[in-house]
DSSP file (Angstrom, degrees, kcal/mol; ACC not computed):
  #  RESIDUE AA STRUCTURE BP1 BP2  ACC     N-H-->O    O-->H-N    N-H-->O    O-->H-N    TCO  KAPPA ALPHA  PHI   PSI    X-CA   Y-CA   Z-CA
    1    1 A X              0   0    0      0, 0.0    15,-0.1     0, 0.0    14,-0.0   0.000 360.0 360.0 360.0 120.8    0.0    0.0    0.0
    2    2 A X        -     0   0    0     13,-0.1     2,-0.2     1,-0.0    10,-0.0   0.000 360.0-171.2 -33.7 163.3    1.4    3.5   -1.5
    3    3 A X        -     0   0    0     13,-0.0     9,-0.1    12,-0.0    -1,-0.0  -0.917  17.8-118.7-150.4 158.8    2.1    5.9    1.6
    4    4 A X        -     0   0    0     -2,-0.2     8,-0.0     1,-0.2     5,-0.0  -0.201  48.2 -78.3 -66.0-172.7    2.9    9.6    1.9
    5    5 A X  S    S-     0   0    0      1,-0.1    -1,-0.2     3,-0.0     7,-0.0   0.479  70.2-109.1 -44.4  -7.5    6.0   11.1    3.5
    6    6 A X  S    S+     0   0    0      2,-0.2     3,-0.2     1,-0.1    -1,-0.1   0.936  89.6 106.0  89.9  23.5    4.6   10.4    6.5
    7    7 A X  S    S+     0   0    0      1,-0.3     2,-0.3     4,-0.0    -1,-0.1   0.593  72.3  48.8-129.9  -7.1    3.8   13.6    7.6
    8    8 A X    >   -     0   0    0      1,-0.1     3,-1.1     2,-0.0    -1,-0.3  -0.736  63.0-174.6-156.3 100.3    0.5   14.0    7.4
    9    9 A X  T 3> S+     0   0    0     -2,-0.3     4,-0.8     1,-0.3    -1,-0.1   0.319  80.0  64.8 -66.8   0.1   -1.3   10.7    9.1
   10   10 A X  H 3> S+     0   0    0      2,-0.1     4,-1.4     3,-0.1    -1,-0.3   0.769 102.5  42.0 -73.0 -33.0   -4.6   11.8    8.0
   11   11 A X  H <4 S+     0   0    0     -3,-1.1     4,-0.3     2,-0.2    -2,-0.2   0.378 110.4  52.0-117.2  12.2   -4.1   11.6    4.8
   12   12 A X  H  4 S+     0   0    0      2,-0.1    -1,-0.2    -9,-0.1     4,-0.2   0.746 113.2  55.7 -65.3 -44.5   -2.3    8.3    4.8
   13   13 A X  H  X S+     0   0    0     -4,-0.8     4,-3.2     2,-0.2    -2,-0.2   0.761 104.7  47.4 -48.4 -65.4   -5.5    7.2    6.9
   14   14 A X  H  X S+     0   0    0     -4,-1.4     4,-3.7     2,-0.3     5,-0.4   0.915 110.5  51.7 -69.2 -60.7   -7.9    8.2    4.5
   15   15 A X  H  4 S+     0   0    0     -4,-0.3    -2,-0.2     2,-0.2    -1,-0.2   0.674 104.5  59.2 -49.7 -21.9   -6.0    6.4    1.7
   16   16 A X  H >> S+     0   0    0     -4,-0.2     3,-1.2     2,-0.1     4,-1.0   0.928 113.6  42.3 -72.1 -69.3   -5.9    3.3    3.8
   17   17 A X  H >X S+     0   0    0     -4,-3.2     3,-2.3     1,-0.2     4,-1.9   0.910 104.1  55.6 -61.8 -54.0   -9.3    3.5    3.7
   18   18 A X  H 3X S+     0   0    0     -4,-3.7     4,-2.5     1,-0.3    -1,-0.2   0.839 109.0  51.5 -29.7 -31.7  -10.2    4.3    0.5
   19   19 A X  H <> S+     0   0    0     -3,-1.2     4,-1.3    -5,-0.4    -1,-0.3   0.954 110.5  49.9 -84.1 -19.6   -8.4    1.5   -0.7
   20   20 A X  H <X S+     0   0    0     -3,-2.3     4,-1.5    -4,-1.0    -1,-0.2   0.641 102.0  53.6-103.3   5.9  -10.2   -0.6    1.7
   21   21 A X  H  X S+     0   0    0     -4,-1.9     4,-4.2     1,-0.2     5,-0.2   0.860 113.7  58.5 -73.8 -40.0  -14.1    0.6    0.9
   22   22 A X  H  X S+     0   0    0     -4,-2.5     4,-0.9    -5,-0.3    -2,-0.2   0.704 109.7  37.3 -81.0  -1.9  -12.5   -0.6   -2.9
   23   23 A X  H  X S+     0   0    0     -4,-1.3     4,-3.5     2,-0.1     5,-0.3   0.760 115.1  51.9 -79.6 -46.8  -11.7   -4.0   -1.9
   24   24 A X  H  X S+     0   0    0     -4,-1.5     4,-6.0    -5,-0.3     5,-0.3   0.996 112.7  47.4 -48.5 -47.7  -14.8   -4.4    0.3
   25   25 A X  H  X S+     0   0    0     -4,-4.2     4,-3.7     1,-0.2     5,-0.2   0.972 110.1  54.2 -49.1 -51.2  -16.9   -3.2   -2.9
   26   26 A X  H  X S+     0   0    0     -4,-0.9     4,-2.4     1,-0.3     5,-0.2   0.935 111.4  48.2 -35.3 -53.8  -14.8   -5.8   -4.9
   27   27 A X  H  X S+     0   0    0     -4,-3.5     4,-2.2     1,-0.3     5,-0.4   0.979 109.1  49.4 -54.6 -48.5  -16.0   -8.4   -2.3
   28   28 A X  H  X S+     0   0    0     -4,-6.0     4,-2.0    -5,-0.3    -1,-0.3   0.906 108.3  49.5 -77.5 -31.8  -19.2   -7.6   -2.4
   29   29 A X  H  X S+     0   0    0     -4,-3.7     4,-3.7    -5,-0.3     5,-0.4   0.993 113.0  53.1 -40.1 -73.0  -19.4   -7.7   -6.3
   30   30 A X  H  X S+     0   0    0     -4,-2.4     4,-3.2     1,-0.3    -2,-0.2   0.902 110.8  50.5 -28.5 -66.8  -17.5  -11.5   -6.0
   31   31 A X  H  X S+     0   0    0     -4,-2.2     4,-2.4     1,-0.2     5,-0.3   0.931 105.3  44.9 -80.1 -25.4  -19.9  -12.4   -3.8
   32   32 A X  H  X S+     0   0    0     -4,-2.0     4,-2.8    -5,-0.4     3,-0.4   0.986 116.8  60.9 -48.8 -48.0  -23.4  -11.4   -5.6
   33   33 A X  H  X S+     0   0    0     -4,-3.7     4,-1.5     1,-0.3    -1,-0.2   0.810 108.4  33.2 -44.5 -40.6  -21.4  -13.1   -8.3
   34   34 A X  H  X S+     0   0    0     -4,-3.2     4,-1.5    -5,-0.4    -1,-0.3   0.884 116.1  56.8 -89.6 -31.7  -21.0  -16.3   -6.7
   35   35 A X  H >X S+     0   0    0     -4,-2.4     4,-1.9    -3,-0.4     3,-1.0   0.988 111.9  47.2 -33.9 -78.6  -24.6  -16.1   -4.9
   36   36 A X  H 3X S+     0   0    0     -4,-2.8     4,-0.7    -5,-0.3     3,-0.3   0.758 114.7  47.1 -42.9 -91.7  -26.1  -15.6   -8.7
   37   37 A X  H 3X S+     0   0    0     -4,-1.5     4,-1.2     1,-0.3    -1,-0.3   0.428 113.4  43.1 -67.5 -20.1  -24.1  -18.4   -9.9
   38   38 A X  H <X S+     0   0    0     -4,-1.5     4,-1.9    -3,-1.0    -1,-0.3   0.976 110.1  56.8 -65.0 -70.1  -24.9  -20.9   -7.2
   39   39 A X  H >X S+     0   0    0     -4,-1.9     4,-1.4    -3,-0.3     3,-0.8   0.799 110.9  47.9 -34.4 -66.3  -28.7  -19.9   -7.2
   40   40 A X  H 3X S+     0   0    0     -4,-0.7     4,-1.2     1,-0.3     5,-0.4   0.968 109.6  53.0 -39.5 -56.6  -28.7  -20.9  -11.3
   41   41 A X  H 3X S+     0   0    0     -4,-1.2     4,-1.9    -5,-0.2    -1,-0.3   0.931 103.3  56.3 -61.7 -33.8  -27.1  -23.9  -10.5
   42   42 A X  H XX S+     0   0    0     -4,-1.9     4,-1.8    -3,-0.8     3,-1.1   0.972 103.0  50.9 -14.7 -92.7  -29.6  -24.6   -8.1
   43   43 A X  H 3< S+     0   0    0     -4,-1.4     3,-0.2     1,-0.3    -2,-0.2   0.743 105.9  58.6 -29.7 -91.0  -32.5  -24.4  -10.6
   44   44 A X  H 3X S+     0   0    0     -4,-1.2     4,-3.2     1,-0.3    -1,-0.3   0.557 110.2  44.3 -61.6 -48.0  -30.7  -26.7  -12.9
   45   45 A X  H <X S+     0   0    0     -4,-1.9     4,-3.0    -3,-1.1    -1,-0.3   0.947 113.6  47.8 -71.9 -65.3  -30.7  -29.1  -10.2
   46   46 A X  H  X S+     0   0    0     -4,-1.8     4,-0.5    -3,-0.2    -2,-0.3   0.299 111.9  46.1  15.8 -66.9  -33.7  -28.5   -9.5
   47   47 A X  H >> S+     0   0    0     -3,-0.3     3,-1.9     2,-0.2     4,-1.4   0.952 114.6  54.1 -14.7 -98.0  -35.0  -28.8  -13.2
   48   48 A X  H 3X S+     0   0    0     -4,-3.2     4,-3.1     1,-0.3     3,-0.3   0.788 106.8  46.9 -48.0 -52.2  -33.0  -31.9  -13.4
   49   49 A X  H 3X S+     0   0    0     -4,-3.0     4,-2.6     1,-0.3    -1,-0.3   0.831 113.4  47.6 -61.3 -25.3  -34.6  -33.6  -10.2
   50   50 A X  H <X S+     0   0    0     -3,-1.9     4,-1.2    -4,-0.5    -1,-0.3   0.859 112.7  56.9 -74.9 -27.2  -38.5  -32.8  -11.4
   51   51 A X  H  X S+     0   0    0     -4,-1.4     4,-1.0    -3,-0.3     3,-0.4   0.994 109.7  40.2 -46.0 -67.7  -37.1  -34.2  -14.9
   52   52 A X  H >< S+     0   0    0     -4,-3.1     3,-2.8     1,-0.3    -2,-0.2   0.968 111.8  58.8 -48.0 -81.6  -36.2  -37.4  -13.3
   53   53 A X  H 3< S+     0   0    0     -4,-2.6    -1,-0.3     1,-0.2    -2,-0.2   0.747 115.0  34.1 -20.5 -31.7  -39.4  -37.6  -11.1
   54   54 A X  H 3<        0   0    0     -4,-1.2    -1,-0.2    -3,-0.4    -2,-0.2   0.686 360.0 360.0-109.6  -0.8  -41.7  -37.5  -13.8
   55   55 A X    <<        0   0    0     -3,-2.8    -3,-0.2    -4,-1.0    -2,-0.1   0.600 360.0 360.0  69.7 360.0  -39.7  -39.5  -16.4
């Protein structure tokens, strides 16, 4: 993680954070991603197992 000279912990602070609201968003993107893609896969099973059931 960049830092300044050091002289002015506020704004070191604030850049620490920033970067870490943009990794949380990243996480939270990843996970809707992986939420959506489980939930499809779901259905599919889903869809497969009434397939099977009815022949």
């Amino acid at each position: 993680m960049a830092s300044t000279s050091g002289s002015d912990p506020i704004a070191d602070m604030k850049a620490q954070m920033a970067e870490i609201r943009k990794q949380n968003t990243q996480d939270s993107i990843d996970t809707a991603w992986e939420t959506q893609k489980n939930q499809k896969q779901d259905k599919w099973a889903q869809a497969l197992a009434d397939a099977a059931r009815k022949g």
